[in-house]
N, C-alpha and C positions, 0 to 999 in steps of 0.2 A: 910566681910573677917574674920571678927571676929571668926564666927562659922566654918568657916574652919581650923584657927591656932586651935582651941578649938578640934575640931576634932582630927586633926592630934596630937596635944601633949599629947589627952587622948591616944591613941594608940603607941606611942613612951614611953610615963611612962611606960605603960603595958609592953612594950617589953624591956625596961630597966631597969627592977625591980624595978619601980615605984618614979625614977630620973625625974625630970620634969627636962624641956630645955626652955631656952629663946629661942626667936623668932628668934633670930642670931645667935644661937650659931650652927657649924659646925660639924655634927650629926657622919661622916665617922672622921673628925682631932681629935676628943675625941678619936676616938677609937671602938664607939659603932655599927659601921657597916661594913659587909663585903658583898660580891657580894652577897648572898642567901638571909641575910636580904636587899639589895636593890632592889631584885625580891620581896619580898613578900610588900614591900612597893610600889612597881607598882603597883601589887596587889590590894592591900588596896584602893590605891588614884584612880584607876579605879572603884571599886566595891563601895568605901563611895561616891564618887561625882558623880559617873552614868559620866563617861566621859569615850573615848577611847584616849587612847597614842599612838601616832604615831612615829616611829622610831626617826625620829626628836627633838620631845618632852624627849627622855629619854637619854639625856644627865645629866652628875651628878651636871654638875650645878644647874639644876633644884631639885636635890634631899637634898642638902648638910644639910637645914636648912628649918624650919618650915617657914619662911617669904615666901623663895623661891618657896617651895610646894605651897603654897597656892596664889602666882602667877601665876603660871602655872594652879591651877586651874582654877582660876577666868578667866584665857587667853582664855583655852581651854570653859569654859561654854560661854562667849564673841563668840565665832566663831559660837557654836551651835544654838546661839537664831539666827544667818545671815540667 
C-alpha cells in the first residue's frame, strides 16, 4: 500500500504546486479541490493502478485523502485477482 500512497502524493504535489499531504489529511476541506480536479483524479487512479471505477466506487469519500485512495485501490485490485 505503501507504493500506492507514494503514487498518489507524487501526483497531488505536482498538482499542488509541490505541497506534499499527509495520508489523512482532507484534500477538497483544505481547499485544493474542485469538481474538474476530482474528474482528473479518477483519471489518474484509473490510468496509474490499471483498475475501472464503477459508479459505486466514486463516491468522495473515497477520494477525500490519500489513505482513502489508496483503499479503494487495493479494494478494487482485491476483486480483480477473484
Amino acid at each position: 500500500m505503501d507504493t500506492i500512497k507514494s503514487s498518489l502524493n507524487e501526483f497531488l504535489t505536482h498538482a499542488y504546486g509541490d505541497r506534499s499531504l499527509g495520508d489523512d489529511e482532507d484534500i477538497f476541506a483544505l481547499g485544493f479541490g474542485n469538481s474538474l480536479f476530482a474528474m482528473q483524479l479518477v483519471e489518474f487512479v484509473e490510468r496509474e493502478f490499471d483498475i475501472l471505477l464503477e459508479d459505486e466506487d466514486l463516491d468522495m469519500e473515497h477520494f477525500t485523502t490519500i489513505a482513502a485512495m489508496a483503499r479503494l485501490v487495493e479494494r478494487k485490485r482485491a476483486l480483480s485477482r477473484r
